[in-house]
N, C-alpha and C positions, 0 to 999 in steps of 0.2 A: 928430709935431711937424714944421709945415715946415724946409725945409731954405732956406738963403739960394737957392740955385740955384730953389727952385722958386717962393720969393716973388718972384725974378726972373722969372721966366716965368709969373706970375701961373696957378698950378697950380689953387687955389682960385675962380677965377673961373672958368677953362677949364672944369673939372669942372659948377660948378654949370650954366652952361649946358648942357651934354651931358646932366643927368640922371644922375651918375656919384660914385661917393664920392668926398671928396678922399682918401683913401688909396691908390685905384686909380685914382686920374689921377697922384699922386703916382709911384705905381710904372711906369705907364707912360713916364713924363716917364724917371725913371731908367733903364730899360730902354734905352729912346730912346737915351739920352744926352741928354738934355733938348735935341734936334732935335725940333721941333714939327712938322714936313711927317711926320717917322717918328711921331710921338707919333699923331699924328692916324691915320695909318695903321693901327696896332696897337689904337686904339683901333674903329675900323671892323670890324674880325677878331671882335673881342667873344667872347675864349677864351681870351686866353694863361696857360698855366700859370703861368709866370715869374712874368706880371705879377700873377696871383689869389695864390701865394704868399707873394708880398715885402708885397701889400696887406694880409691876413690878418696876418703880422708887425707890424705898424705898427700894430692895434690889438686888442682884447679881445672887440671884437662877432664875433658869429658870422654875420651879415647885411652885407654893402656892397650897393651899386648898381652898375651896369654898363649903360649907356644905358637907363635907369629900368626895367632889368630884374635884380629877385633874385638875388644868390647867394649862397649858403650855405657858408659855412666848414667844413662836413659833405661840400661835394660836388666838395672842393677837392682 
């Protein structure tokens, strides 16, 4: 569920552009601190544990995106 903070930073749009789940733009944003110049950084890294575990919290699939590349909740 978005959070005001991230409907504020339009987290959903951000993602969909990138090719990225909103779960794991979401956790990015939070990571960040929802600074978008950091946001976009960590999202360029395309690794963080932080952020692949908080995003895995946030929902029940075992599958998100990450710059329209797979990951697996198995390989988290």
């Amino acid at each position: 569920m978005a959070t005001q903070q991230s409907k504020a930073h339009r987290v959903g749009e951000w993602a969909n552009v990138r090719g990225t789940s909103t779960e794991i733009a979401e956790a990015i944003f939070e990571v960040a601190n929802y600074d978008e110049k950091l946001a976009e950084t960590i999202w360029e890294q395309q690794g963080s544990d932080e952020v692949l575990l908080r995003a895995f919290d946030k929902t029940d699939s075992d599958v998100l995106t990450w710059d329209n590349k797979v990951v697996e909740r198995k390989n988290v």
